[in-house]
C-alpha positions as CSV (number, residue, x, y, z in Angstrom):
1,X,-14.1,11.2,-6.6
2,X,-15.8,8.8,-8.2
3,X,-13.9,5.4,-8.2
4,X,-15.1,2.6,-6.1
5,X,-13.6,-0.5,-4.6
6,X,-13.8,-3.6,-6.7
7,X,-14.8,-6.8,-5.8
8,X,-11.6,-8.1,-5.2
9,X,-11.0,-5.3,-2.7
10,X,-9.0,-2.7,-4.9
11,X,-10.2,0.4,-6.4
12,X,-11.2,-0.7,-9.9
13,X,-8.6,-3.3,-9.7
14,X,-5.6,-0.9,-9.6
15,X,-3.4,-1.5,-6.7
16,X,-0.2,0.2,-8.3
17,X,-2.0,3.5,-9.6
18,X,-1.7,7.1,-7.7
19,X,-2.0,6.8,-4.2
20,X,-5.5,7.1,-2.6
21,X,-6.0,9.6,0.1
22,X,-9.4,10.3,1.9
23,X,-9.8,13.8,3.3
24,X,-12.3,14.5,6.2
25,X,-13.3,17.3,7.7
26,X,-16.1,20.0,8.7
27,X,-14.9,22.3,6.5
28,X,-15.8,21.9,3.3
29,X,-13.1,24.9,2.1
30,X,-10.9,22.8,4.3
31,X,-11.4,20.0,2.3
32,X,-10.7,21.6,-1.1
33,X,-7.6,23.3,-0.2
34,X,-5.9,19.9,1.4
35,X,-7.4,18.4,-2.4
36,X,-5.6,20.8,-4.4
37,X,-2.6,20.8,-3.0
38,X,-2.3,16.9,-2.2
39,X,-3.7,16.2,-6.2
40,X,-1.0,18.9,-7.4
41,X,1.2,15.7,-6.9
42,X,0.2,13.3,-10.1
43,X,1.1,9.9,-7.7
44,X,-2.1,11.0,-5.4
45,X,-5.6,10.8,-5.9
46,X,-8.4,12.4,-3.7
47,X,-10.5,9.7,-3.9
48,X,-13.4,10.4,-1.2
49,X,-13.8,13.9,0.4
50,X,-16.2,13.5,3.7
51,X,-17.0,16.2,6.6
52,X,-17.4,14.1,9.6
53,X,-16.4,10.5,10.8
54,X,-18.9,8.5,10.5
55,X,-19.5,9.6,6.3
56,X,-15.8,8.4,6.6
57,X,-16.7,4.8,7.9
58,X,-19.2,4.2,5.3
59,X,-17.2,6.1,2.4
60,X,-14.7,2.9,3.2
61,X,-17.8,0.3,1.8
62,X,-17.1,2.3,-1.6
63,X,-13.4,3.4,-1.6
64,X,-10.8,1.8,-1.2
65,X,-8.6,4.1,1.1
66,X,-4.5,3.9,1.9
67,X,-4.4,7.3,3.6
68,X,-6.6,9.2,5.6
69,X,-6.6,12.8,6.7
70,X,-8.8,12.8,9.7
71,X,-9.6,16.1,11.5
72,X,-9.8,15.9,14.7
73,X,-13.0,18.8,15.8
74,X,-16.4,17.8,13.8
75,X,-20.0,17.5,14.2
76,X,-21.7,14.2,14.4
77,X,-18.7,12.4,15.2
78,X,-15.4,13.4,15.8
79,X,-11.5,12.2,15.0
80,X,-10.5,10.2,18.1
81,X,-14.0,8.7,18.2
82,X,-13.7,7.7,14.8
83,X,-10.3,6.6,14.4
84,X,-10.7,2.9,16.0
85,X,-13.6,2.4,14.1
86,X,-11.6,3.6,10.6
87,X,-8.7,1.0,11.2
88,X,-11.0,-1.7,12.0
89,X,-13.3,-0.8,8.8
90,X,-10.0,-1.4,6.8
91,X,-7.0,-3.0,7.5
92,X,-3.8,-1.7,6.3
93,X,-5.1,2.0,6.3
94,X,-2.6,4.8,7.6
95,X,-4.3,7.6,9.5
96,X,-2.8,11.0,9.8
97,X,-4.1,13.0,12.3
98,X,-5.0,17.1,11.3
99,X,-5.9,19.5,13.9
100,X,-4.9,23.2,14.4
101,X,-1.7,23.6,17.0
102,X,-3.6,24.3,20.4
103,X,-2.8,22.5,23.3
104,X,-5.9,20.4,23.5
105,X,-5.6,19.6,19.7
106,X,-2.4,18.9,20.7
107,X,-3.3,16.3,23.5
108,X,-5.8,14.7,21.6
109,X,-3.3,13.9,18.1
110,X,-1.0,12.1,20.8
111,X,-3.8,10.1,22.0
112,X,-4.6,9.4,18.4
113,X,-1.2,8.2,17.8
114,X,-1.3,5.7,21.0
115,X,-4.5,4.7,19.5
116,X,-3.0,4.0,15.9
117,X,-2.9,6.8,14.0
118,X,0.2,6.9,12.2
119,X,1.1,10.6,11.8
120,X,0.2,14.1,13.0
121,X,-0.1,17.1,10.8
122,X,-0.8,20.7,12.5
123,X,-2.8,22.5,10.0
124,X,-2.2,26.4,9.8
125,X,-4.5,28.4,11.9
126,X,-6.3,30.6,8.7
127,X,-7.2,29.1,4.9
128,X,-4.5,32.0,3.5
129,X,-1.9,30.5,5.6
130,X,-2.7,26.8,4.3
131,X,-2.6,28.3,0.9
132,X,0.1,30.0,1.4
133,X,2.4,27.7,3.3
134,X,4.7,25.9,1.0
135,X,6.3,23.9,4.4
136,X,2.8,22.9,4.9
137,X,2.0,21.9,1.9
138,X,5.7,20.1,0.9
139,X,4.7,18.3,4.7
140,X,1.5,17.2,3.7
141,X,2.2,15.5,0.5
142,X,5.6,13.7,1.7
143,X,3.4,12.3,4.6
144,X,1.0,11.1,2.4
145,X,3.3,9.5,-0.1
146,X,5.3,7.5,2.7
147,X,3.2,6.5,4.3
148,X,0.8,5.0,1.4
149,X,4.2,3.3,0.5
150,X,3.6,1.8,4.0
151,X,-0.1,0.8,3.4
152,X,0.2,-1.4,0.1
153,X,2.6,-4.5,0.9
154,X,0.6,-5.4,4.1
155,X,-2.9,-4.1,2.8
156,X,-1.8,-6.9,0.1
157,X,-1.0,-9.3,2.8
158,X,-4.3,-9.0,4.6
159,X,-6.5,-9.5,1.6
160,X,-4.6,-12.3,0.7
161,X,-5.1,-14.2,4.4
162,X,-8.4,-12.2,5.5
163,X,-6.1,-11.0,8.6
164,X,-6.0,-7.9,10.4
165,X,-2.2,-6.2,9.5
166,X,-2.2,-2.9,10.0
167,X,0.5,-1.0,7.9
168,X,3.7,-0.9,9.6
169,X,6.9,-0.6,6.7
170,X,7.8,1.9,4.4
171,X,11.5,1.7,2.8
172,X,10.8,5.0,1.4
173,X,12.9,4.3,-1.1
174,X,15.6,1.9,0.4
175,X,15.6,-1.5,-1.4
176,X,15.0,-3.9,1.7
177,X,16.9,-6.7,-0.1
178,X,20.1,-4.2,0.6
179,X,22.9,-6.5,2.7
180,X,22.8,-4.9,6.1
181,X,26.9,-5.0,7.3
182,X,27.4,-4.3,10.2
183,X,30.4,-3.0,12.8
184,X,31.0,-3.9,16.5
185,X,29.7,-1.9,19.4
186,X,32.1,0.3,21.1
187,X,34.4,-1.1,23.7
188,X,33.5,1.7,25.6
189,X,30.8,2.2,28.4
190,X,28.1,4.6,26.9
191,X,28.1,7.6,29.4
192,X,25.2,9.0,27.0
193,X,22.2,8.3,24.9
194,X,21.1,10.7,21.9
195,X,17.7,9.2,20.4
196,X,16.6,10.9,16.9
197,X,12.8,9.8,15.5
198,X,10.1,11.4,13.4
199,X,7.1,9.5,11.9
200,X,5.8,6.7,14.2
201,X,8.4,8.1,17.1
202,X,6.0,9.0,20.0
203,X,5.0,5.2,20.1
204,X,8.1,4.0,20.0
205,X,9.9,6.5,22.1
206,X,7.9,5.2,24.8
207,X,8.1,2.1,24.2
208,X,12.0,2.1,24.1
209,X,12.2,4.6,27.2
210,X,9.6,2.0,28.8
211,X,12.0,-0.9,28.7
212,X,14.9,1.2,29.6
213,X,14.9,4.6,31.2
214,X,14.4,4.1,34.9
215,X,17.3,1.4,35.0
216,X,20.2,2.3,32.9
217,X,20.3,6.3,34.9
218,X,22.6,7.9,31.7
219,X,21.2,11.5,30.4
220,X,18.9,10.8,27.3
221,X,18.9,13.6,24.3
222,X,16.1,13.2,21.9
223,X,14.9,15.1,18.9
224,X,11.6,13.9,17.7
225,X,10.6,15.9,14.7
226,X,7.6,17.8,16.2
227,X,6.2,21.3,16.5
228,X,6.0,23.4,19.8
229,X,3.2,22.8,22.2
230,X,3.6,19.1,20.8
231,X,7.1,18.5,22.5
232,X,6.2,19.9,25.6
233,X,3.2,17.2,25.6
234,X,5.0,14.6,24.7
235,X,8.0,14.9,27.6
236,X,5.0,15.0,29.9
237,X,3.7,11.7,28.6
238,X,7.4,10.3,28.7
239,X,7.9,11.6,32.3
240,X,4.3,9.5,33.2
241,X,5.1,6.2,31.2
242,X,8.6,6.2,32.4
243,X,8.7,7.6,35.9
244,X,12.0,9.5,34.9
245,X,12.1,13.3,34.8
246,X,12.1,14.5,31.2
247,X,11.6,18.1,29.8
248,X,11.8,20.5,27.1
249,X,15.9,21.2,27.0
250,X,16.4,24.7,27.6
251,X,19.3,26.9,26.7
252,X,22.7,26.8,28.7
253,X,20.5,23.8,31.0
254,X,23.7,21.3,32.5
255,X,23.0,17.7,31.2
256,X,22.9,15.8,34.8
257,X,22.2,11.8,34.6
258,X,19.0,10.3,34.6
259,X,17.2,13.2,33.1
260,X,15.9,13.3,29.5
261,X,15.7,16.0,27.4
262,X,13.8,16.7,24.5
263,X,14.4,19.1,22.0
264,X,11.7,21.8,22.1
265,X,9.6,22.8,18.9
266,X,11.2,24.4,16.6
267,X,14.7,24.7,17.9
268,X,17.8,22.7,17.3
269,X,19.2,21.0,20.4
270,X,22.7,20.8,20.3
271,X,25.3,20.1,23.3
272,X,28.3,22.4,24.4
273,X,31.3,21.6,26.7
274,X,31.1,24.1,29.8
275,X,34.4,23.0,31.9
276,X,33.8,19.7,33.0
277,X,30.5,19.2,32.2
278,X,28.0,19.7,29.1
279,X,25.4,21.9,28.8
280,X,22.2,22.2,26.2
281,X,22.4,24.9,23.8
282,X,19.5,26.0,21.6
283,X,19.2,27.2,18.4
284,X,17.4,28.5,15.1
285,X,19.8,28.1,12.6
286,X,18.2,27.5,9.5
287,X,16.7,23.5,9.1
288,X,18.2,20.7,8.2
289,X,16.4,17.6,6.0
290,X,13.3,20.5,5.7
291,X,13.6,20.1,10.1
292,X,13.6,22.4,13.1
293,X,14.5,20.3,15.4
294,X,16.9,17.8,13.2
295,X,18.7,15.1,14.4
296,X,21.7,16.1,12.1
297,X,23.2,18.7,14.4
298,X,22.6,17.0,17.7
299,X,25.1,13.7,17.0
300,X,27.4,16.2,15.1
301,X,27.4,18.6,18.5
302,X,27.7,15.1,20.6
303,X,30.3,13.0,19.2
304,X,33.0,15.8,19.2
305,X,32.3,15.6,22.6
306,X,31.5,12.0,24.1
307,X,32.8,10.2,21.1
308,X,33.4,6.5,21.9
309,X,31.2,6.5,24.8
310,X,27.9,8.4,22.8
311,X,25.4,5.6,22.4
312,X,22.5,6.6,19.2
313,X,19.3,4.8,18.6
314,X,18.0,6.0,15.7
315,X,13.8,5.2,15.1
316,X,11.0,5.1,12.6
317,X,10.7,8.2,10.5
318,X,10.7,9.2,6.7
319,X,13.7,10.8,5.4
320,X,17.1,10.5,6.2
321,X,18.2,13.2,8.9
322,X,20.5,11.3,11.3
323,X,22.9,9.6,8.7
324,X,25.3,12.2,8.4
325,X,25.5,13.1,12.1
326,X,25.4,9.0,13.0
327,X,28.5,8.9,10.2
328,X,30.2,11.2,13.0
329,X,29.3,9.4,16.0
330,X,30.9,6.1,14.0
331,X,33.8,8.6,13.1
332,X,34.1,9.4,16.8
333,X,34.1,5.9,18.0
334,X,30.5,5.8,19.0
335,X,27.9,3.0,18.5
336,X,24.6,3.6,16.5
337,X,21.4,0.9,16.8
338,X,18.9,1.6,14.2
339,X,15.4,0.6,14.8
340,X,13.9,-2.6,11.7
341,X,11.9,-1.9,8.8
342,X,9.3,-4.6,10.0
343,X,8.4,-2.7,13.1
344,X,8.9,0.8,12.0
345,X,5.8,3.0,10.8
346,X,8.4,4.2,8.0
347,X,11.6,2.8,7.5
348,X,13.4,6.5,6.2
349,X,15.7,7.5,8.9
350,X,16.5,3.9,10.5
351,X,16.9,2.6,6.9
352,X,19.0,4.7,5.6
353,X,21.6,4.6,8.4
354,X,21.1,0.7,8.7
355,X,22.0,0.5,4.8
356,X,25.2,2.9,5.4
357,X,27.4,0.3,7.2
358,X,26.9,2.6,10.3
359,X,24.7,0.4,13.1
360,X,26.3,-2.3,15.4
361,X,22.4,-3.3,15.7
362,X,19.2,-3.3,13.8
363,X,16.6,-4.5,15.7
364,X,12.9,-4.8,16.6
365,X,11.4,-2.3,18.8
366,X,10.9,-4.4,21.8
367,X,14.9,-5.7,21.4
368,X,16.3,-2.0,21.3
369,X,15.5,-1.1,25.5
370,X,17.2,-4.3,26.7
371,X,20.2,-4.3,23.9
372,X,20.8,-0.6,25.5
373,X,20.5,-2.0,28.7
374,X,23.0,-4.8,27.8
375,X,25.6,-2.5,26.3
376,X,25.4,0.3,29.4
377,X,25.3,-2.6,32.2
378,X,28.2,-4.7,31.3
379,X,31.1,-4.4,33.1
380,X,34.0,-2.6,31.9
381,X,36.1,-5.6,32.0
């Protein structure tokens, strides 16, 4: 805990060292427990360890900071009210939002993400569970590591012109000097969308259903990697920013046009042909790429049955569940758009089907909801 920021804005110098993570929260058990099992990890370093918001603002005149746990519920000043404050103390830093999974908490970590948080963590309900929850604690420190991958280039970029960048790229591992080839669209008229996203998606789902939704009237499919309570949330925000009825899918549900559907926490959403129609299907088979929902099984359960006409988008997110089931919408005929690594939070998922040879597209956020448009629009001549 006791390094400092150097004068030349890096902690002692070091910008290539462990990554440095800030935890804050009321609880000072909390606090230990997230410390242990982040430090556990030799590439991360607890480097400040706070218990309410504004200790966190002026622990950033001493520290430098790449990630920040920030609980949301604490005296003197709380998460949301701090997080604006955090971003504009230091540039480049990636905030992940911690909160227990209640609806409020809920509300309030999607708020926090419009407002530039770049991740969500629920944290177990009791200290035995967090100690005892290897998901958690696998979730924790892959969040922490991707994301600080995100924070250094442009935290680099900022010192060197004294601008405000916040951190938006992570390769997570995908060399971004990789040629990108890629393969036409399909000939055929998309009669369906499936969208797959997971760190960074909530912002750029509505963003893409924004541009998009209300005019191109096809059924959307999305699996965002989120808990329950979280998914329900965030189909109500889509239904508000995009006008167009969206829900939590729900088992043996027909898919009818101009409805999306999301898949709910902690269930794969798959699609099944019912005569001459499709219905949802749900299920808890055991998760794939470490998720429950994955993207994985949707595309597989969609391309056997739309095949050339199954339009995928895939967006920001670490890891790299949707390549295999994209490899079978290609397979099938279908067309896959991945989102950029400049404007993704993490550049896991889209990267790693962009560098497969599988997109007909890999674009900027605010390109993907008119390319759809394009490519659903045109006329079948």
């Amino acid at each position: 805990m006791s390094e400092t920021k150097s004068a030349t804005g890096g902690t002692d110098g070091n910008v290539g060292g462990p990554y440095r993570v800030m935890v804050v929260d009321d609880s000072a058990v909390i606090r230990g427990l997230l410390t242990r099992a982040l430090e556990k990890d030799s590439s991360i370093k607890v480097v400040a360890s706070v218990g309410n918001g504004e200790t966190a603002i002026k622990a950033l005149d001493r520290h430098d900071i790449e990630v920040i746990i920030l609980d949301i519920e604490m005296p003197v000043m709380d998460g949301l009210t701090a997080l604006p404050k955090l971003l504009a103390a230091q540039p480049g830093v990636q905030v992940i939002m911690a909160s227990t999974l209640t609806r409020k908490n809920a509300e309030v970590s999607l708020r926090a993400l419009q407002a530039g948080a770049a991740d969500y963590l629920p944290k177990p309900s009791t200290t035995s569970e967090l100690t005892g929850t290897d998901a958690f604690q696998r979730e924790l420190v892959e969040k922490v590591k991707a994301l600080a991958k995100a924070a250094r280039p442009s935290r680099l970029v900022a010192r060197s012109t004294d601008a405000v960048a916040p951190a938006r790229v992570a390769s997570a591992g995908i060399c971004p000097k990789r040629t990108i080839t890629l393969r036409k669209a399909s000939a055929a008229l998309p009669r369906i969308i499936a969208i797959g996203s997971s760190t960074g998606g909530p912002q750029a789902l509505l963003e893409v259903l924004r541009d998009m939704a209300a005019s191109i009237k096809l059924p959307i499919l999305i699996t965002q990697h989120m808990p329950a309570t979280f998914t329900t949330l965030l189909a109500e925000h889509i239904e508000r920013a995009t006008g167009v009825p969206c829900a939590e899918g729900k088992d043996g549900e027909t898919i009818s046009a101009g409805r999306i559907y999301l898949a709910p926490g902690n269930f794969h959403m798959v699609v099944e042909r019912v005569g001459s129609g499709s219905v949802i299907r749900l299920n808890q088979d055991p998760a794939e790429n470490f998720c429950r929902p994955a993207v994985d099984p949707m595309l597989r359960s969609m391309a056997g049955i739309y095949g050339s006409s199954l339009l995928t988008i895939i967006l920001t997110g670490m890891g790299s569940d949707g390549r295999k089931g994209a490899t079978e919408v290609v397979e099938a005929g279908g067309t896959v758009i991945a989102q950029d690594e400049a404007t993704s939070v993490v550049w896991g998922m889209p990267g790693v089907v962009a560098t497969s040879g599988l997109c007909s597209a890999v674009l900027p956020i605010k390109e993907i909801g008119p390319s759809v448009r394009k490519l659903v629009m045109r006329s079948a001549a």
